[in-house]
C-alpha positions as CSV (number, residue, x, y, z in Angstrom):
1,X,62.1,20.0,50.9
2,X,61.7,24.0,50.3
3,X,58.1,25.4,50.2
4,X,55.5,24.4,52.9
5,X,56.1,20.6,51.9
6,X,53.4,18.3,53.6
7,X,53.5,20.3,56.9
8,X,51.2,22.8,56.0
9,X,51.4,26.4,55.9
10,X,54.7,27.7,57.8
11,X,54.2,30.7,60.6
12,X,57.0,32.6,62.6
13,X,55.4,33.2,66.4
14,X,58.1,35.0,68.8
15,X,58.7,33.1,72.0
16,X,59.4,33.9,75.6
17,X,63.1,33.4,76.7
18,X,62.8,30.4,78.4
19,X,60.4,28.4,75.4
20,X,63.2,29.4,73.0
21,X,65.8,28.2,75.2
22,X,63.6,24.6,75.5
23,X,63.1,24.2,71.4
24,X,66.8,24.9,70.8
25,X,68.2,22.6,73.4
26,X,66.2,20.3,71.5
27,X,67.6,20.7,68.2
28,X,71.1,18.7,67.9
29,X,73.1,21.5,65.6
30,X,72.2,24.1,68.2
31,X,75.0,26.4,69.4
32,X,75.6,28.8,72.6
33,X,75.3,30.8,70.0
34,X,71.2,30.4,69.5
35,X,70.7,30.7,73.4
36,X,68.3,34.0,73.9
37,X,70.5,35.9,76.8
38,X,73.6,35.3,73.8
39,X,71.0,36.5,71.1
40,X,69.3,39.4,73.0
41,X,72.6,41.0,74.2
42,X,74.3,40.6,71.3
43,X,71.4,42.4,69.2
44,X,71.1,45.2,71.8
45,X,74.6,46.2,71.7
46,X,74.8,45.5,67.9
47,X,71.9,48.3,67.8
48,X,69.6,45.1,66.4
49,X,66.2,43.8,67.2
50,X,66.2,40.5,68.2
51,X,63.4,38.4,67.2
52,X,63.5,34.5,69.2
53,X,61.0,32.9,66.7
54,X,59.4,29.5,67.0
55,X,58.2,27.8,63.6
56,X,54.9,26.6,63.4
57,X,53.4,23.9,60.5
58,X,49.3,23.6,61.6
59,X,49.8,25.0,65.0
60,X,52.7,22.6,66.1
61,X,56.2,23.9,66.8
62,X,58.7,22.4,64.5
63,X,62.0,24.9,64.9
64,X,63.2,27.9,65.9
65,X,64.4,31.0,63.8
66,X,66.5,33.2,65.2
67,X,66.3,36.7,64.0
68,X,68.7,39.7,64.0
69,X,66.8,42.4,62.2
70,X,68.8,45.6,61.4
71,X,65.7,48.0,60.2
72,X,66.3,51.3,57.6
73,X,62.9,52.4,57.1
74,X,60.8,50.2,55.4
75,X,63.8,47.8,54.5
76,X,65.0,45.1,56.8
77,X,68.4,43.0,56.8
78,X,68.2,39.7,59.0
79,X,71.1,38.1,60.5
80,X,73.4,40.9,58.1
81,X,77.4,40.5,58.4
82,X,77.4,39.3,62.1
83,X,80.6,39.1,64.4
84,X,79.8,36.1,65.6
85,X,79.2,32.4,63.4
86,X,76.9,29.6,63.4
87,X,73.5,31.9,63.0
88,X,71.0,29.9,60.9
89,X,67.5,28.3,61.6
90,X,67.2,25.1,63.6
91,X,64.9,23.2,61.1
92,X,63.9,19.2,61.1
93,X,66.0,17.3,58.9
94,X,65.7,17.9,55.1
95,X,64.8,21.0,55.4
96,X,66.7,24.0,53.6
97,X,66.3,27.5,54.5
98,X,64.4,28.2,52.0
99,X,62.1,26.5,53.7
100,X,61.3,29.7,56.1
101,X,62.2,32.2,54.1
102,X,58.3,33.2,53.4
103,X,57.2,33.2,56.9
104,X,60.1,35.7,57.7
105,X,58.7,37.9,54.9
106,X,55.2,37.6,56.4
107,X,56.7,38.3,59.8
108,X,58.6,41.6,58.6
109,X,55.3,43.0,56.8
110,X,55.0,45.5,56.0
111,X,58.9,46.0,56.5
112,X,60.3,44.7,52.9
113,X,63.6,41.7,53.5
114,X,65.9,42.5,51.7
115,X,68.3,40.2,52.9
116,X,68.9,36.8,54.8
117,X,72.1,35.3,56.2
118,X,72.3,32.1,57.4
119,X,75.2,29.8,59.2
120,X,75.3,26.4,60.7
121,X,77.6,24.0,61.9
122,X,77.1,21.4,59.0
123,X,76.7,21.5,55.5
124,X,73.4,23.3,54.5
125,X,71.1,21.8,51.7
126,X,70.8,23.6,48.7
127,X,68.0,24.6,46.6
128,X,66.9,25.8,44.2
129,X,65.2,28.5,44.9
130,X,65.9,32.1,43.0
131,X,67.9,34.2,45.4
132,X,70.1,32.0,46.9
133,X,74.0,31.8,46.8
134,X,75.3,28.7,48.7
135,X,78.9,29.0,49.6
136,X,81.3,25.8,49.7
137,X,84.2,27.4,51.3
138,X,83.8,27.7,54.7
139,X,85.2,25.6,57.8
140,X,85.1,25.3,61.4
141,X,88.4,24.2,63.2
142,X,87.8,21.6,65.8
143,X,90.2,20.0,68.0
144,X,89.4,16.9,69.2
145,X,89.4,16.5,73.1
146,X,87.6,13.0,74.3
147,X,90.3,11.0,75.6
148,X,93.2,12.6,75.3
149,X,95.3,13.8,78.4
150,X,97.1,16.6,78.8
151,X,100.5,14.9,77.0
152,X,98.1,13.6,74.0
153,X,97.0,17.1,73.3
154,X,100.1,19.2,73.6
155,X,101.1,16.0,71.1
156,X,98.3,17.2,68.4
157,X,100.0,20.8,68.5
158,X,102.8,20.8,66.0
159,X,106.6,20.9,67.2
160,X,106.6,24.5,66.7
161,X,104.0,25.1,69.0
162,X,104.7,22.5,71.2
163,X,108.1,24.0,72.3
164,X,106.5,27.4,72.6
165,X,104.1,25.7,75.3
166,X,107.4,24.3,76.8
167,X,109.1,27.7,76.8
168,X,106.5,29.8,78.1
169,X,106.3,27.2,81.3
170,X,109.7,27.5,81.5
171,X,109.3,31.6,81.3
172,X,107.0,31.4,84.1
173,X,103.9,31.7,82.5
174,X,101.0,30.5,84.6
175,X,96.9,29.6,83.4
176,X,93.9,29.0,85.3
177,X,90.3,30.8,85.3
178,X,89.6,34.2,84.4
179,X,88.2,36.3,86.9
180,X,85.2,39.0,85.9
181,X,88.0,41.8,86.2
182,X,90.1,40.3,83.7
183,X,87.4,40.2,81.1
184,X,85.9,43.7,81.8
185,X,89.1,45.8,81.8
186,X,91.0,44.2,79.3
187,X,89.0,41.9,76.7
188,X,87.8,44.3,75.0
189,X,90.9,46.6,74.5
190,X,93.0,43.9,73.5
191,X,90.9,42.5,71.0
192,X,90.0,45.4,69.5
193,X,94.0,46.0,69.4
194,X,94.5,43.0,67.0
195,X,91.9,43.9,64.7
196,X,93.5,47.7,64.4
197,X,96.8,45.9,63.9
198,X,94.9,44.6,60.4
199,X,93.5,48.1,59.6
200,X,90.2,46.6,60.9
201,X,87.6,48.5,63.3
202,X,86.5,46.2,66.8
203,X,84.4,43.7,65.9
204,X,82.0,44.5,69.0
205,X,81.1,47.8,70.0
206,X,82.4,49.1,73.4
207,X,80.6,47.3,76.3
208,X,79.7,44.4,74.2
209,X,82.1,41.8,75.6
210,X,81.8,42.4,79.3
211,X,77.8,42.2,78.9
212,X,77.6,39.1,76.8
213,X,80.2,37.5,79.2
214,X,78.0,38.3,82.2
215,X,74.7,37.0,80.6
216,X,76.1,33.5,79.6
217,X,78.5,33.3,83.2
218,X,75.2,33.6,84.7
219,X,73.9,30.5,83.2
220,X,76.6,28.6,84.3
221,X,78.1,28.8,80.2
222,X,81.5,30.3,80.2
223,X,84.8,28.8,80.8
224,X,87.6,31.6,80.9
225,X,91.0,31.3,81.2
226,X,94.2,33.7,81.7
227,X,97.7,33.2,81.7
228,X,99.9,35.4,83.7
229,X,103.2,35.8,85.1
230,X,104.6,37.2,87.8
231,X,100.7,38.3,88.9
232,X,100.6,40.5,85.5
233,X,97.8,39.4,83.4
234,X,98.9,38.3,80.1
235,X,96.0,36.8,78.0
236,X,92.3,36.0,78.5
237,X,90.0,34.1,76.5
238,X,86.3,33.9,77.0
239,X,84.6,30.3,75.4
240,X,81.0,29.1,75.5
241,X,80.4,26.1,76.4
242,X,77.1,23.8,75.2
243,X,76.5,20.4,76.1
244,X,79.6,18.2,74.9
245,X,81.4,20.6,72.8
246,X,83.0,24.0,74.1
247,X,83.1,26.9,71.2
248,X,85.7,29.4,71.2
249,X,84.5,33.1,70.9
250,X,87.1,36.0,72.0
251,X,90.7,36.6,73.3
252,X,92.6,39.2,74.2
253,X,96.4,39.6,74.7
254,X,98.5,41.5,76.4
255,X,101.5,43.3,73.9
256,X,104.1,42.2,76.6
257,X,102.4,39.0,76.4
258,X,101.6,38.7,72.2
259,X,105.4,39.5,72.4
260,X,106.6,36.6,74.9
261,X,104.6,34.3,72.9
262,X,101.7,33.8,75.5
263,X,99.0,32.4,72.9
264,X,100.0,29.0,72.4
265,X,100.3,28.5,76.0
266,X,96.8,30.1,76.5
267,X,95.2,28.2,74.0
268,X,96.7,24.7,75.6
269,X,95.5,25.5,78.6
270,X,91.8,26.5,77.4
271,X,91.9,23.0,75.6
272,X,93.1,21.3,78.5
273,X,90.2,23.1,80.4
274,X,87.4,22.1,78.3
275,X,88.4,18.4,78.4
276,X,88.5,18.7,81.8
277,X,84.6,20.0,82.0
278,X,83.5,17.1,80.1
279,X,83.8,18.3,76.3
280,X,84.5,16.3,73.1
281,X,85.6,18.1,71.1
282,X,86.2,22.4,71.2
283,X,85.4,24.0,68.2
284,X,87.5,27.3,67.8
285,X,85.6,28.6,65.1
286,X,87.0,29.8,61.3
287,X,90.0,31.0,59.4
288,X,89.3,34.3,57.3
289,X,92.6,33.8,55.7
290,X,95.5,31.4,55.1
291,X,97.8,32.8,58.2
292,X,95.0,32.4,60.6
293,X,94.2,28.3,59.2
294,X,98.0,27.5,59.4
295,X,98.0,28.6,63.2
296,X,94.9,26.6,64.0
297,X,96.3,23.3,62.6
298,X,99.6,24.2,64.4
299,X,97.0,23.7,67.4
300,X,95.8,20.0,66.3
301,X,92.5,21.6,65.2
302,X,90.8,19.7,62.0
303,X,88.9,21.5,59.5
304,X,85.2,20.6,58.4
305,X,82.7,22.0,56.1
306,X,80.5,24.2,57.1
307,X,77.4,25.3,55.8
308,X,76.7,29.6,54.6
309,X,74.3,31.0,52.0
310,X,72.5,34.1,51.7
311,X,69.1,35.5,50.1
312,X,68.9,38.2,48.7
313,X,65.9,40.2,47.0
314,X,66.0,41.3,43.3
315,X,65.1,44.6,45.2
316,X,68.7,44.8,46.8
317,X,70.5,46.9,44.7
318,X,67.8,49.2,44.9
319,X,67.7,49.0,48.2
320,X,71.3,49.9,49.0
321,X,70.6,52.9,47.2
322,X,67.7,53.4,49.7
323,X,69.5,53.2,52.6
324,X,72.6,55.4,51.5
325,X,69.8,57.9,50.8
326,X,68.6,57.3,54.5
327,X,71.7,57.5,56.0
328,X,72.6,60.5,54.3
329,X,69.5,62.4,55.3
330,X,70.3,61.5,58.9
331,X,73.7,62.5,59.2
332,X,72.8,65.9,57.8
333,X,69.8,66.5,60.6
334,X,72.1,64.9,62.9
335,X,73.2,67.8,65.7
């Protein structure tokens, strides 16, 4: 289905906090991702506006549309290159995106779209619709947790792996929950150090992390874990979890520990963890590249499909033009 359908005539209506919260724990492809403290911090520190939109057919909630809106003048980008995955509406089944895509217009007016993004954790359905490219190309890596002990999931990492686990015990390496400290002085340096070590800027601005961490800890949704040795702090990571799944989102590493080999022992241990709360399965997200796929199947993790596709307007290279224009102009009045 992609226009209005037999619902009737689609409308975007913001929501409070907690409604938003309510229609997306209803929805089963909902992430930790789509929760409103997630959304709103991320936005703010992304320099976004965050719209939590509800979708209405005749008055009746039906979904919810989460909105990232980056704003140049009288253009608008929604949900536009996004450190983080899994962004798309949460629509009834058979829906496609394109479903929404003129309620967001009428919601932006008289901003112009110029472009959509859209992620979930399953296949999307095409249409089609003019505008749209559909990619077929992206996966999620998910390792399977429900009932498996600890020996059955060291036994899905590969042998490589498996000895590194061993030899880091053996080194003295030691896991267990991340403390507040360890996420606010060194997440955020140490990720930002991998990325540089690809010739590739932080993917969150300064502050980001430790915020984000502190809105979802307070709703009981974070499970971090360290590893250290000899009371030296060698690796955090910060996951999400979300009601019988736990998603992966950041790490950090020490270079003393990157060099010891810490990660594999780090990520065993953050497996081990999330069985141990109840999950089914932990999804630890994508591979950009070949390298980065290799090490996540070294892990046990299976790939599946995901779906991505994008609108964009006939107006867009037009647009780009635009907003260089715009940008220009400000960095010469800037002081």
């Amino acid at each position: 289905m992609t226009g209005t359908g037999k619902q009737g005539r689609l409308v975007l209506r913001r929501a409070a906090p907690e409604a938003w919260d309510d229609v997306v724990a209803g929805h089963p492809d909902a992430t930790p991702f789509h929760l409103a403290a997630f959304l709103s911090t991320a936005g703010r520190h992304l320099g976004l506006r965050t719209d939590l939109t509800v979708l209405e057919a005749d008055g009746r909630v039906i979904g919810a549309v989460p909105l990232l809106i980056r704003a140049r003048g009288p253009l608008a980008l929604v949900n536009h290159r996004l450190p983080f995955p899994y962004l798309g509406p949460l629509l009834p089944p058979g829906w496609s995106p394109d479903a929404v895509l003129s309620a967001i217009r009428r919601h932006l007016r008289p901003q112009v779209l110029l472009s959509y993004g859209v992620e979930s954790v399953g296949p999307l359905m095409p249409t089609p619709a003019p505008g749209w490219e559909y990619r077929d190309d992206f996966e999620s890596a998910v390792i399977v947790l429900k009932g498996r002990d600890d020996d059955a999931l060291l036994g899905r990492f590969d042998a490589l792996q498996r000895a590194n686990v061993r030899r880091g015990i053996r080194r003295g390496f030691e896991t267990g929950p991340a403390t507040r400290q360890d996420v606010a002085e060194h997440l955020a340096s140490w990720s930002a150090a991998a990325f540089a070590r690809q010739g590739l800027p932080p993917r969150w601005p300064a502050g980001a992390q430790v915020a984000i961490y502190d809105q979802m800890a307070a709703s009981g949704r974070v499970l971090a874990t360290a590893a250290r040795r000899d009371g030296e702090l060698l690796g955090v990571t910060v996951d999400f979890s979300w009601a019988d799944r736990v998603y992966a989102w950041e790490i950090g590493l020490n270079p003393t520990g990157r060099a010891a080999g810490v990660a594999p022992v780090l990520s065993y241990a953050a497996v081990c963890r999330a069985r141990d709360l109840g999950a089914a399965e932990m999804d630890i997200l994508g591979a950009p590249n070949e390298g980065i796929a290799r090490y996540k199947r070294s892990l046990g993790a299976e790939f599946r499909p995901r779906g991505v596709a994008r609108w964009a307007s006939p107006l867009l290279p037009w647009g780009k033009r635009v907003r260089h224009g715009l940008d220009t102009v400000r960095a010469r009045v800037r002081p």
